[in-house]
Each structure stands twice: as C-alpha cells, then as structure tokens.
C-alpha positions as CSV (number, residue, x, y, z in Angstrom):
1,X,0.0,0.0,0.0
2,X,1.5,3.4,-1.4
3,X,0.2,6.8,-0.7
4,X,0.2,9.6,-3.1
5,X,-1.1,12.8,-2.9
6,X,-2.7,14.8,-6.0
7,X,-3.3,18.3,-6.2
8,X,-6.6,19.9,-8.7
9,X,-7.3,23.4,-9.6
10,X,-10.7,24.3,-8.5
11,X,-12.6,27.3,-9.1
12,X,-14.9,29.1,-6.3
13,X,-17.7,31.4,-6.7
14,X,-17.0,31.9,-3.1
15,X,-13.5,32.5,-2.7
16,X,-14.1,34.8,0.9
17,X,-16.0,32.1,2.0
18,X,-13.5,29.5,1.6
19,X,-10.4,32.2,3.6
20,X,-12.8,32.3,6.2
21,X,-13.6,29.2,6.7
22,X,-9.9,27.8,6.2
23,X,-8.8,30.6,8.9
24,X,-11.5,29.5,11.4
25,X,-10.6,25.8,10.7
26,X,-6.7,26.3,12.2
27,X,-7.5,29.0,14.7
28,X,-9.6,26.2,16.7
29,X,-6.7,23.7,15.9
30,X,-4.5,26.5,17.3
31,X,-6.5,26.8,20.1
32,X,-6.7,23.0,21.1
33,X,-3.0,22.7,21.2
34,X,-2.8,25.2,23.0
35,X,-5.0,24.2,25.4
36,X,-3.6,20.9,25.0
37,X,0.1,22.0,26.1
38,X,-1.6,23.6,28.7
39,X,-2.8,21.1,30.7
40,X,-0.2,18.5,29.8
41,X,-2.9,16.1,28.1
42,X,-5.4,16.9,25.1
43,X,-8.8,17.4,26.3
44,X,-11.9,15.1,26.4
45,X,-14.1,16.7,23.9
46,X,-16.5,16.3,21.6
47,X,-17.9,18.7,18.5
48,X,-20.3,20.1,21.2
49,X,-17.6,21.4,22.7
50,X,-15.8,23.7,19.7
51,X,-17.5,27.3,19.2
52,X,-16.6,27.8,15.5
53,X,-18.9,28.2,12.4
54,X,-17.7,25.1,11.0
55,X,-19.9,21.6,10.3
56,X,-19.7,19.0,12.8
57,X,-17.9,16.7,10.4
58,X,-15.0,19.3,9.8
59,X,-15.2,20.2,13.7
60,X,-14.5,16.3,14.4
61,X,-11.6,16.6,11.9
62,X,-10.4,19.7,13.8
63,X,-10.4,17.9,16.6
64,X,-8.4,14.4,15.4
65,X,-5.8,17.1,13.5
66,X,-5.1,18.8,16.7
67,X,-4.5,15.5,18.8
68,X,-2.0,14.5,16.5
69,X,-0.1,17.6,16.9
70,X,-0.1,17.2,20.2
71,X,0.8,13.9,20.3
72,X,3.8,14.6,17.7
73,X,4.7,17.5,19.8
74,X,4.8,16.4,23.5
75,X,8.3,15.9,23.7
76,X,8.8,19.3,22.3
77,X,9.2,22.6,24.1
78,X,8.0,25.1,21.4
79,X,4.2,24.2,20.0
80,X,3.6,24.2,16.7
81,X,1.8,27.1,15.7
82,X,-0.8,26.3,12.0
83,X,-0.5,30.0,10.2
84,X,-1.6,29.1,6.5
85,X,-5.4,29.0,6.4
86,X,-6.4,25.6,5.1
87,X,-10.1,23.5,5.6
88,X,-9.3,19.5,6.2
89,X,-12.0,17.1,5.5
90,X,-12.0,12.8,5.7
91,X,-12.9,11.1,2.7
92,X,-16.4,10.3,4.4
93,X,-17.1,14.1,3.5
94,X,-16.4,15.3,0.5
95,X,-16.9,14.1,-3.3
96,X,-15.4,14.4,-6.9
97,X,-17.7,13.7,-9.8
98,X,-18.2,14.5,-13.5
99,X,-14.9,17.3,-13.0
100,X,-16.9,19.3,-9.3
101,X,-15.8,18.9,-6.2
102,X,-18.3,19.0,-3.8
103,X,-17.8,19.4,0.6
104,X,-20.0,20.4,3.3
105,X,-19.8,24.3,4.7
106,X,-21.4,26.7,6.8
107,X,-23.4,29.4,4.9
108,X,-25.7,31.9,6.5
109,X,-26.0,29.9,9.8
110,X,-26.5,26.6,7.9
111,X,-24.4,23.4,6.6
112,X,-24.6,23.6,3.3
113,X,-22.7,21.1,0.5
114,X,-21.0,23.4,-2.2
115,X,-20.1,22.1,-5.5
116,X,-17.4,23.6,-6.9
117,X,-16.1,23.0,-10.2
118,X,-12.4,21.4,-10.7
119,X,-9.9,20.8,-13.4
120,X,-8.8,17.3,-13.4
121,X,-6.4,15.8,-15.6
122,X,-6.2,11.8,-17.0
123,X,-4.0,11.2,-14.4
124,X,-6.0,12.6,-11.8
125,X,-9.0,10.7,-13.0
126,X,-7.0,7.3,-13.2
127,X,-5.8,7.7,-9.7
128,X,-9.1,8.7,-8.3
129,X,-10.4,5.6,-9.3
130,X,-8.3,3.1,-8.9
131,X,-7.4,3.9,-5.1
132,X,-8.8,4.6,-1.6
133,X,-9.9,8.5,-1.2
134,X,-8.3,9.7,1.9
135,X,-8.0,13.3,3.2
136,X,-8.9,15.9,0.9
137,X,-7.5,19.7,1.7
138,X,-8.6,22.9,1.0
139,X,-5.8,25.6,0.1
140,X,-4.8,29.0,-1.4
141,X,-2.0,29.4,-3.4
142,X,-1.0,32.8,-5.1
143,X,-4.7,33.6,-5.6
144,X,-5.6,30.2,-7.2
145,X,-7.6,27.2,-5.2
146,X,-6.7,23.8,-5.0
147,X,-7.6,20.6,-3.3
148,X,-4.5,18.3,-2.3
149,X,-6.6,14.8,-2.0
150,X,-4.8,11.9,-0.3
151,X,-4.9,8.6,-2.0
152,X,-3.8,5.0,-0.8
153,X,-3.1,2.6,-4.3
154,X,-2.8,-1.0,-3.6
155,X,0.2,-2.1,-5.9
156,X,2.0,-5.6,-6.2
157,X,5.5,-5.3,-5.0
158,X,8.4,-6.1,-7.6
159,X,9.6,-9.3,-7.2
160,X,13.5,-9.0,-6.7
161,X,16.4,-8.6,-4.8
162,X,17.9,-5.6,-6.8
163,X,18.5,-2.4,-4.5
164,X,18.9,1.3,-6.1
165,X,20.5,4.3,-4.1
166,X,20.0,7.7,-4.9
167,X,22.2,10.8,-3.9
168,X,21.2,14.2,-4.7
169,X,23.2,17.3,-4.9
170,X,23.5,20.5,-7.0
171,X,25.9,19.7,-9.5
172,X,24.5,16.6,-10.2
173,X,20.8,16.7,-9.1
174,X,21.0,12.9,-8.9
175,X,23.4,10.0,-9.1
176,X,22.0,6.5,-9.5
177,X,23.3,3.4,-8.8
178,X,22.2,-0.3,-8.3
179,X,23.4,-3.3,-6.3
180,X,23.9,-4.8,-9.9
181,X,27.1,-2.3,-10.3
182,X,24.6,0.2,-12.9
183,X,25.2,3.8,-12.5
184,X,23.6,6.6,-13.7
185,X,24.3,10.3,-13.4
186,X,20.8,12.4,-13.9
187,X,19.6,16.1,-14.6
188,X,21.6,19.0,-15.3
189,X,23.0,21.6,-12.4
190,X,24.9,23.8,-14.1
191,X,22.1,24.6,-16.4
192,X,20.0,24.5,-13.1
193,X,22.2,27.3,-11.8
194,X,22.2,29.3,-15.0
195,X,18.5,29.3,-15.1
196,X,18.1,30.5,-11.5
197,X,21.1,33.0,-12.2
198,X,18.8,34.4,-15.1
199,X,15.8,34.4,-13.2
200,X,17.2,36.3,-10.1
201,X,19.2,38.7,-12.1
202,X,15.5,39.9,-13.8
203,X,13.4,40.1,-10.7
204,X,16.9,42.5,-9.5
205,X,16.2,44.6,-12.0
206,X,12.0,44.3,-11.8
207,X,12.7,44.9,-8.0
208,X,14.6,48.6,-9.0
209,X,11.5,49.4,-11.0
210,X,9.3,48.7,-8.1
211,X,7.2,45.8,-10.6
212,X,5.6,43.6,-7.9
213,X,3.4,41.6,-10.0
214,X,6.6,41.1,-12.9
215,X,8.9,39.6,-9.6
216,X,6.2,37.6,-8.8
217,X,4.8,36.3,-12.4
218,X,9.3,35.7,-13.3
219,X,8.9,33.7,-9.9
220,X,6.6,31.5,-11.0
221,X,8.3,30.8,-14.1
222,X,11.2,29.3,-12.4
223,X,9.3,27.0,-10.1
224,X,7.7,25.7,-13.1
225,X,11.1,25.0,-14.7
226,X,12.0,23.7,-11.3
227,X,9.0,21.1,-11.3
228,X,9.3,20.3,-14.9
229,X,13.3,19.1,-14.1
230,X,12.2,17.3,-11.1
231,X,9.0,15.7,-12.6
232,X,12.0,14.4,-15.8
233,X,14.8,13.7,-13.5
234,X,12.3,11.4,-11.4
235,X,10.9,9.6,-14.4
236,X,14.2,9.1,-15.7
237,X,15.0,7.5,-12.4
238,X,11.9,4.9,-12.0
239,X,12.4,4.3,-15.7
240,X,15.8,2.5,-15.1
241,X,14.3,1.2,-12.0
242,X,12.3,-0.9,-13.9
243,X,14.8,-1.6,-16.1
244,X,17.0,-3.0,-14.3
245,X,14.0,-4.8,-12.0
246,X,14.5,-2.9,-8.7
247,X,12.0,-3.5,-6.1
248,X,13.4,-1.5,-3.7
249,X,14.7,2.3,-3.9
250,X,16.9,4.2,-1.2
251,X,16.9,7.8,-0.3
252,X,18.6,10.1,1.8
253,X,16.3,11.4,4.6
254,X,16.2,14.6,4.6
255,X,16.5,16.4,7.9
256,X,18.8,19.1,8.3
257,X,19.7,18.6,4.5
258,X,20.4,22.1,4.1
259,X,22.8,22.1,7.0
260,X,24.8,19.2,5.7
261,X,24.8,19.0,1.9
262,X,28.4,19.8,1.1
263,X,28.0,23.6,-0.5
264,X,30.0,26.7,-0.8
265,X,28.9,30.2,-0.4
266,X,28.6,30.8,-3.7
267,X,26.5,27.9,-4.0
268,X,24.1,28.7,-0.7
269,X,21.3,30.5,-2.4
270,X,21.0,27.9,-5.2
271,X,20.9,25.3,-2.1
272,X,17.7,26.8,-0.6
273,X,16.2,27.4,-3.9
274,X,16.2,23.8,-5.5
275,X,13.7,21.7,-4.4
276,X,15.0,18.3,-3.1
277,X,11.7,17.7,-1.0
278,X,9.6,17.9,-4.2
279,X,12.0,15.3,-6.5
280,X,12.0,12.9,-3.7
281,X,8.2,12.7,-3.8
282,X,8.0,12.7,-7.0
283,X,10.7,9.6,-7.3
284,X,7.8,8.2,-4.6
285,X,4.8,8.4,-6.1
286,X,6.0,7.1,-9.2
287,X,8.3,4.7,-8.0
288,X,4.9,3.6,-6.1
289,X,2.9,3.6,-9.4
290,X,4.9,0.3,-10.5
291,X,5.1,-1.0,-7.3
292,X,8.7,-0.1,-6.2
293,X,9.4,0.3,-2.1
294,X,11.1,4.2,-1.3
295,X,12.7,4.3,1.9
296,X,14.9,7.0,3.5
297,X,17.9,5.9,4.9
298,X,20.8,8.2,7.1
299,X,22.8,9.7,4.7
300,X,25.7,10.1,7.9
301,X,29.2,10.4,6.3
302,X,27.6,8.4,3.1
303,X,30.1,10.7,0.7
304,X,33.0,10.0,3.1
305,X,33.1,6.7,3.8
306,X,35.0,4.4,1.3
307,X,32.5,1.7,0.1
308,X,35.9,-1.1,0.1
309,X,37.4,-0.5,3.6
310,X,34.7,1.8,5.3
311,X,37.9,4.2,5.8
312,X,36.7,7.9,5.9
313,X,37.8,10.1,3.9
314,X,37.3,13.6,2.5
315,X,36.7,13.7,-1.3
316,X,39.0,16.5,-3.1
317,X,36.8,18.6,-5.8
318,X,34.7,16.0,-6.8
319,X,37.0,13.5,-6.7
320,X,36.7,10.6,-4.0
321,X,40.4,9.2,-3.1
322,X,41.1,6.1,-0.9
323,X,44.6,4.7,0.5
324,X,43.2,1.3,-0.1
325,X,43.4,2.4,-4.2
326,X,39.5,2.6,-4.6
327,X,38.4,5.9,-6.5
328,X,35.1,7.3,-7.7
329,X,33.1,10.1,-8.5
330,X,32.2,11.9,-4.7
331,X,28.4,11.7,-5.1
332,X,29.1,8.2,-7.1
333,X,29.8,7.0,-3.7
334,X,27.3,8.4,-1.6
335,X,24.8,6.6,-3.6
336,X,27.0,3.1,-3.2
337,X,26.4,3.8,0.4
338,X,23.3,5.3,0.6
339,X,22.5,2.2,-1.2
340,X,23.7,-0.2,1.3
341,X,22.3,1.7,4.7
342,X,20.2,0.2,6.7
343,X,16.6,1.5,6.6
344,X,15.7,4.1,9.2
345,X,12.1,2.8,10.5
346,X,11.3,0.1,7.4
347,X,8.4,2.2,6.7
348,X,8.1,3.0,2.9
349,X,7.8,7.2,2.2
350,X,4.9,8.4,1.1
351,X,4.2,10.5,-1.7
C-alpha cells in the first residue's frame, strides 16, 4: 500500500467564503494545542464542545488534526503554531464527480454542500479511481484554489532482490546506482544554476522598477522550470528502476539537509532554492505507481566513507580518493552507500 497525494485546480464562486472558513478551521486547531500543552494532556471533547462556524464533520476533523499535533509534539518545548489558512476534511465528506468537487460548509447559519467545479487531468482521473480516497484539503495558493486529495493505491511489489541508491546534490541533481554495479548520473545543475542566475538577475532589476506583480509572475516561471526538471529527472530515475528490476529504492532522509549538503557560499542560495523535497516525492509516487518500495535511509558520512574498507575520507573537488586504491566520482559513492544503509524505520515514504 502506497500513498500519493494529488493536487486539482478548483474554481470558487465563493473564494471569501473559503479564507474564512480555512482561517476558522486552524484557529480552533491552534487553540486546542494550546489548550492541550496547557494542561499536559489533550482534552476530552466532543464537537459540542468547539464554538466555530464550522460543520460538525469538519469540527471532528479539527479535533483528530489537533490530537496528532499534540501527540507529535509532546516531547517538544516550542508548540507548533498552523498559520496558512487551510479547511481538512475525511474522505467520508467530500466528493469528486463528473470534474466538481463537492464538501459540506457553513453558509448563513447553515451546513450547506457546495459544489465547486475542478480541473482534473487523466491522471488525476485514473488515480481517483483506482485507489482509496483519503484526506482531501482545502488551500490557497498565489490567488488560485486547490484541493490536495490523499490517495492509498494498492500495488503488487516487484519481485527482486535488486537495491537502487540515490544521492542528490547540486551539480548533479542525482546519481544512480544499483546493487547490480549500474550507475547513472541524472539532470543538469549547471544549467540548473544558469537558469536560476537568469531568473534572479530579472526580478533585480523588476525589484529597481518597483514591478511587484513582474517579480512575482518571473517567480513563478522558475518554479515551473524547477517542477518540470524534477517531474524528468524522477521519471528518468523509476524508468531504469524498472529496467533493471528494482523493487526496492533508497533515499537520503532529509532532515537538516540544508545544514549538511556539502556547499559553498557561492552555492548557498541555489541550495535553498532547488527543491530536493519535491523530486523525492516525486521519485515516490511514481516509484509507487509500479510498485517499487522508497525508503529514506541516514545519509551520515555516506560521501565520506569508502565503500571497500569503510575508511573515511574527504573527497577533493569531486574527486573521491582512498589509500586502499578505490576511486570514484564523490556523489558516485554516496549513492554506493546510501544504497547499502540500513533503513531508518522500514516504513516506505509516502508521496
């Protein structure tokens, strides 16, 4: 069982409506975790309980959002604060048919289902029905609306014992290599890097001219290029998956990857700005379309340790260099032992 998540463009006669509704919806999570931390223990209630003009069903799911914060969070001083206004609601409560989208909301006092008309391409349509619905979410993104619907697919796992590791970087967005000794070196940084340089050089000059709306249409254009490398780099990756008849793929987790992904200052800006979140779910959902397992490993000293005699040592350039006589490309060997970590939890990543 693999989960993706799918995101369709949806189109509101009411978009006021919907910001209120999505603000009210984590201002009552915000105010049971608060509570929550409070009192050391999340409270005993019930929808009866919540003051909010919100239906019961999206109160309950209020409710179950906030507990899980809580519980996530217990061991943690600071409490997590929700600030982006979004509306949550189970798969018991909303519905997609014939391209609408239809949930339950309040509207002059009352609960009212709204039917809102969506966008949804032949992939969407495919996953929608050939998977369990699961959370569906309401958000706002640079003036459009979208709902991000959760889907569990039921695939057959790859019969196999071949094992794929993945590094990712900036230079090389991806290096590739398999347990059967293929390798594979994927995407393009350095026209990455010219592309952002581009970019950031216009909105300089739209920022002297005071044009808001040109910064933000020229930003945009470069997280489109962005997803459009990540979306290619990711199919090129499953592609030799299946290929070479991997059934499992392994991936750096990535906590704290922007505090330990070798960069130098030149190189900090384009560190933040690509994306390696978004082309490690997109290697997931994929990967999980053919019925490949993703699994983050801990990518500790993977680039330093030699993959011969486990000696550590610190490439030069992007050279790796070994007294044993072993030699490789740096990010060549993170893979090798990315490859051959140990999995963190043995729980597949969801897309």
């Amino acid at each position: 069982m693999q989960t993706v998540t799918i995101q369709i463009r949806i189109f509101p006669t009411y978009p006021v409506l919907l910001r209120e509704l999505g603000k009210e919806y984590i201002e009552i999570v915000n105010q049971l975790t608060a509570q929550a931390k409070a009192e050391g223990t999340f409270p005993k209630i019930s929808t009866k309980d919540v003051e909010a003009n919100l239906p019961s069903a999206v109160k309950n799911q209020a409710i179950r959002d906030a507990r899980s914060i809580h519980n996530k969070s217990k061991k943690n001083e600071i409490r997590p604060v929700l600030k982006r206004r979004a509306y949550y609601l189970n798969n018991q409560n909303y519905s997609i048919v014939d391209n609408a989208v239809a949930f339950p909301v309040m509207m002059d006092g009352k609960v009212q289902r709204l039917s809102i008309s969506a966008l949804t391409t032949e992939r969407d349509q495919r996953l929608l029905s050939s998977g369990k619905l699961g959370l569906l979410k309401v958000v706002e993104k640079s003036g459009k609306w979208y709902v991000q619907i959760a889907i569990e697919l039921l695939t057959e796992q790859v019969i196999g014992d071949v094992t794929m590791g993945i590094d990712l970087g900036l230079k090389v967005p991806a290096v590739v290599v398999t347990s059967t000794g293929k390798t594979k070196f994927v995407g393009n940084g350095k026209q990455n890097k010219y592309i952002r340089r581009k970019c950031k050089e216009h909105r300089r000059k739209m920022g002297k001219l005071k044009k808001l709306s040109a910064i933000r249409k020229q930003e945009n254009k470069e997280h489109r290029y962005m997803k459009d490398q990540n979306h290619k780099i990711s199919r090129k990756i499953v592609n030799m998956a299946i290929e070479e008849q991997v059934s499992v793929i392994k991936i750096e987790k990535l906590t704290n990857i922007r505090q330990t992904t070798r960069t130098s200052r030149k190189n900090a800006k384009n560190l933040h700005n690509w994306s390696f979140y978004q082309l490690q779910m997109f290697i997931a959902y994929k990967s999980a379309l053919v019925g490949i397992k993703v699994i983050e490993v801990n990518p500790a000293y993977t680039s330093q340790t030699c993959p011969i005699c486990e000696k550590r040592n610190k490439a030069i350039d992007r050279t790796y260099q070994c007294s044993c006589g072993f030699h490789a490309h740096r990010d060549r060997v993170g893979a090798i032992n990315i490859m051959r970590q140990p999995v963190i939890d043995d729980k597949s990543l969801s897309a």
